[in-house]
C-alpha positions as CSV (number, residue, x, y, z in Angstrom):
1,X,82.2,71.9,78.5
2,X,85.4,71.0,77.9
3,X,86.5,74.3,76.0
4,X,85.5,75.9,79.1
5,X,87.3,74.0,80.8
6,X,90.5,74.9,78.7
7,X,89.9,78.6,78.9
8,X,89.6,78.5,82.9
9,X,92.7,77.1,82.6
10,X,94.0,79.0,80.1
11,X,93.1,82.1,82.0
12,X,94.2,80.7,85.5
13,X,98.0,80.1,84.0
14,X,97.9,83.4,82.9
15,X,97.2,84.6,85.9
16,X,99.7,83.0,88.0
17,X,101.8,83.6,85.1
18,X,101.7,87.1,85.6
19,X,101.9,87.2,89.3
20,X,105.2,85.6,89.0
21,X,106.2,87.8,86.9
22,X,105.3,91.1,88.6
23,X,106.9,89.1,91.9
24,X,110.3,88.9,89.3
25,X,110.0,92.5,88.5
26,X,109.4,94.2,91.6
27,X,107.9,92.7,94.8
28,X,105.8,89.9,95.8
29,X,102.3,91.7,96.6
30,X,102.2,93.1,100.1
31,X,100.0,95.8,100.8
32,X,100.9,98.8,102.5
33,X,99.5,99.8,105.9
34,X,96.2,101.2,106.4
35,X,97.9,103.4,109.1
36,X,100.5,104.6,106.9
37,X,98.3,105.6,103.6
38,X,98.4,109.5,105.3
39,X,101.8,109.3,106.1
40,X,102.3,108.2,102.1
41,X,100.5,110.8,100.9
42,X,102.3,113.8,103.0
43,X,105.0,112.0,101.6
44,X,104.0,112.5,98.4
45,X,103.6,116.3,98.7
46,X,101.0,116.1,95.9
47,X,99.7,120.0,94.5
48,X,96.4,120.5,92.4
49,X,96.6,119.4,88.8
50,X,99.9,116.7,89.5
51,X,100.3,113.3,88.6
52,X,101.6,110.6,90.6
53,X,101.8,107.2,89.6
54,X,101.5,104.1,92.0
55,X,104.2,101.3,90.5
56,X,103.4,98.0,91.2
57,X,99.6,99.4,92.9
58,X,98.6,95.7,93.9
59,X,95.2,95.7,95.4
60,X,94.6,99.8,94.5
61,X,94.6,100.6,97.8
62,X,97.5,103.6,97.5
63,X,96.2,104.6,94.3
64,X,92.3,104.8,95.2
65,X,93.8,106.4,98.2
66,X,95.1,109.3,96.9
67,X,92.6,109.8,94.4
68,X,90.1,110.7,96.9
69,X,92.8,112.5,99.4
70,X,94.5,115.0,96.8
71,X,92.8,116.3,93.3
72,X,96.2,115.0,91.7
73,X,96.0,112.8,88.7
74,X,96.7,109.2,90.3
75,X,97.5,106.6,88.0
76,X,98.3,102.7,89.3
77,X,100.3,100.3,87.3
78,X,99.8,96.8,88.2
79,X,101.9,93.5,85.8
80,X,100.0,91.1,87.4
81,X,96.5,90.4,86.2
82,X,94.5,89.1,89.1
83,X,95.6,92.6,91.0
84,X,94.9,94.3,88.1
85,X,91.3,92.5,88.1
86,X,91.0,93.3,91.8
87,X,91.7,97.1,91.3
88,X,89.6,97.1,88.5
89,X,86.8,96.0,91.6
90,X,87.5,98.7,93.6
91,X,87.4,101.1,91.3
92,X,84.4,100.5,90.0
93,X,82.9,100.3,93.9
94,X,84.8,103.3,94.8
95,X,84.0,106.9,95.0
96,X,84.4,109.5,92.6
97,X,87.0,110.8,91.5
98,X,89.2,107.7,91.0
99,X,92.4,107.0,89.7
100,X,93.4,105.6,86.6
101,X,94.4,101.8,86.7
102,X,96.8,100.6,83.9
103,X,97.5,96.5,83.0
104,X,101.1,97.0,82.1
105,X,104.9,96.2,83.1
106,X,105.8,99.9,84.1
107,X,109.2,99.2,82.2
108,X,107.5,99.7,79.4
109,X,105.6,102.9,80.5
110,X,106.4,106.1,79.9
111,X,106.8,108.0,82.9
112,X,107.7,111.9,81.7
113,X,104.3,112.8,82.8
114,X,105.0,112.3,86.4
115,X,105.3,114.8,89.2
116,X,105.5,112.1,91.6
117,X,105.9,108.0,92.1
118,X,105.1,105.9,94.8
119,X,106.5,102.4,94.8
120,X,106.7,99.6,97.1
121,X,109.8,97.2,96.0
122,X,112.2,95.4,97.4
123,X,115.7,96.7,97.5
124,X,117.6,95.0,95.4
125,X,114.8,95.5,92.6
126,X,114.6,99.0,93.2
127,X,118.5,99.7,92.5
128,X,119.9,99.1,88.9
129,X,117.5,99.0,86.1
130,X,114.5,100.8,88.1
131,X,116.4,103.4,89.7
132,X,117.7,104.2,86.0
133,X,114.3,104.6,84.3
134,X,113.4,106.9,87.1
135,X,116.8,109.0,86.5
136,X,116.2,109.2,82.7
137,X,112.4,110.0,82.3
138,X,111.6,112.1,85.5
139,X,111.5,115.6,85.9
140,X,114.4,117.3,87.8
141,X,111.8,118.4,90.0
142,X,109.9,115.0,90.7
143,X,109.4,113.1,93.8
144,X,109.8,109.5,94.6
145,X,108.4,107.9,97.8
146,X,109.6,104.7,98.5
147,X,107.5,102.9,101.2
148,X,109.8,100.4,103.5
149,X,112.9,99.6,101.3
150,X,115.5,102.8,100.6
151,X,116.8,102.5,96.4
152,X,120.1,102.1,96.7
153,X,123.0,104.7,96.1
154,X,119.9,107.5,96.3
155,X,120.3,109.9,99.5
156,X,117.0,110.6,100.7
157,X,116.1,114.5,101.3
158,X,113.9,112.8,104.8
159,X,113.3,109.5,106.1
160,X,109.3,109.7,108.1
161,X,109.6,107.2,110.8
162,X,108.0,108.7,113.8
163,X,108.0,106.1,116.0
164,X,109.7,102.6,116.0
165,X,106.9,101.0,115.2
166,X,106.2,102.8,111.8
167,X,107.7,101.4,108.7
168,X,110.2,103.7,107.1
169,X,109.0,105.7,103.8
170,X,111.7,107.7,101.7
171,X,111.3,110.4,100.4
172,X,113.7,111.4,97.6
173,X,113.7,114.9,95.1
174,X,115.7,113.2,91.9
175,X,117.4,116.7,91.4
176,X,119.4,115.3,94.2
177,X,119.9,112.1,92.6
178,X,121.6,113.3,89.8
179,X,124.4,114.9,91.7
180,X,125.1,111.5,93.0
């Protein structure tokens, strides 16, 4: 019993472990907007045979989403583990085709794959560090949506906000970015 015990523990430090550290790296979890998930993907501008990658996908709902909106290669990356768990759930209940769900800090990812990112971060976390990974392993031609918070010193190409109500998403081509 009582090395059950430990590994509950074990595990359940982990896991708020983690979440603290994803929360450090990019955003506390929020998710985004029902309502706005077709607005995210027009956004997005996906084309048959693209991938997009969701950093920071939380809960997998963006990410599951997509999959099953476009016939783009969607691929979430979640740092902290009981999100990761939790898309891992709704993949597995979801509907074919699905996206790819990957347990990793997306500093350490690779992203020269990518047509397109989505991300949800706060702005001061989405300027510096972030905003030079995407710089130096994106396509010239890639998109970035940014859902909320602009990245700062990026000029977006639009800004969808229909109505006052709606929560800004950005929408930037980093060919433009690297004119800046």
């Amino acid at each position: 019993m009582d090395l059950i015990r430990i590994l509950l523990y074990f595990f359940i430090g982990c896991s708020l472990a983690s979440l603290l550290w994803a929360t450090l790296s990019l955003a506390p979890w929020v998710p985004a907007k029902k309502k706005d998930l077709p607005r995210i993907k027009a956004a997005l501008a996906l084309r048959s045979g693209e991938t997009v990658y969701d950093l920071g996908a939380g809960n997998g709902r963006v990410a599951i989403y997509l999959a099953g909106q476009t016939s783009a290669r969607v691929v979430g990356v979640e740092l902290a583990l009981p999100l990761y768990l939790i898309c891992r759930g709704r993949w597995f209940f979801s509907r074919p085709p699905r996206p790819t769900f990957i347990f990793r800090d997306f500093f350490r990812l690779d992203l020269r794959a990518a047509n397109a990112v989505y991300v949800f971060g706060l702005p001061e976390k989405l300027a510096g560090r972030f905003s030079r990974k995407l710089l130096s392993e994106l396509k010239p031609s890639a998109r970035v949506v940014s859902y909320v918070f602009p990245i700062a010193a990026w000029r977006p190409v639009r800004v969808d906000k229909e109505t006052a109500a709606d929560l800004p998403i950005y929408i930037y081509q980093l060919a433009d970015q690297r004119r800046l």
